[in-house]
N, C-alpha and C positions, 0 to 999 in steps of 0.2 A: 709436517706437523706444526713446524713454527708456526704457518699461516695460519693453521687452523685456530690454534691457540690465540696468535696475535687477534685474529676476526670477533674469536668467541669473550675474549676481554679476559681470557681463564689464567690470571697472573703469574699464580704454582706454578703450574705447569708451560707454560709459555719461560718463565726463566728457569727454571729446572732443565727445559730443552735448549736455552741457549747456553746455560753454561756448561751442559754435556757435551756438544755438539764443537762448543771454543775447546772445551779440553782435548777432544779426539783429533779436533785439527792441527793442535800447536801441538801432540803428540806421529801424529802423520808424517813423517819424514819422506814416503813416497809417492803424496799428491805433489803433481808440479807448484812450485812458490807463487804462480799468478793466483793458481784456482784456491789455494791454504787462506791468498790474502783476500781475494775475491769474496770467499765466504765469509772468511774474518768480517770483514767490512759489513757483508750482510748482516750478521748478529750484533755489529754494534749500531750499525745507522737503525734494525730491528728495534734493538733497547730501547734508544733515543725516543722512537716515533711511539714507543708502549708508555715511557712514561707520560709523554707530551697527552697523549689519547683518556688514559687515569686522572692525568690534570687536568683534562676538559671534561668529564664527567662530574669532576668537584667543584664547578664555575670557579676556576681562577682567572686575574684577571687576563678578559679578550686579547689586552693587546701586546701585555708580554706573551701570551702563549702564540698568537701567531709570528710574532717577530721571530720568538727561537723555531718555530718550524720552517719557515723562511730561510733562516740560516740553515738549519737539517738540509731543507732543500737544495741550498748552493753546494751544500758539501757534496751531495749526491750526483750532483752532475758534474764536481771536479774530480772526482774520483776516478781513477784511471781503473783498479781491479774490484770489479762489483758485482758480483752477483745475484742476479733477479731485479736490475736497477729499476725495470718498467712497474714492476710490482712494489716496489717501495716509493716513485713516484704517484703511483695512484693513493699512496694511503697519506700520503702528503697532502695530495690536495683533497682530499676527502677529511682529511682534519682543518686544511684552512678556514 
């Protein structure tokens, strides 16, 4: 559903779903800690890439808003536990 939300621009519910989804995991005691962080990771670098995409619908300027997706981007491929990383690369460079 995130993606869905994230695609359709539907803010509500797109963060209504990440902060359900952050509570169920940091309440999860028996998913292994890679995959707890893995997805952590997904709903935060998710946020990041939701505001940045809000901020280009409002013409802010060009080139602060590519610089921090730029940055989004390095953090995504430093990251060691990530999940769905292919899919948050592409909405990277689909914002660039």
């Amino acid at each position: 559903m995130l993606k869905v939300y994230f695609d359709q621009g539907e803010a509500d519910a797109f963060y209504s779903h990440v902060h359900t989804f952050q509570t169920w995991l940091r309440r999860n005691k028996t998913l292994p800690l890679y995959q707890r962080e893995g997805h952590l990771h997904l709903t935060q670098f998710s946020q990041q890439l939701f505001q940045q995409k809000m901020e280009v619908k409002s013409i802010q300027s060009e080139e602060m808003t590519r610089k921090t997706l730029e940055e989004i981007q390095l953090k995504i491929k430093d990251t060691q536990h990530l999940s769905q990383r292919g899919w948050l690369e592409e909405k990277v460079k689909g914002l660039i």
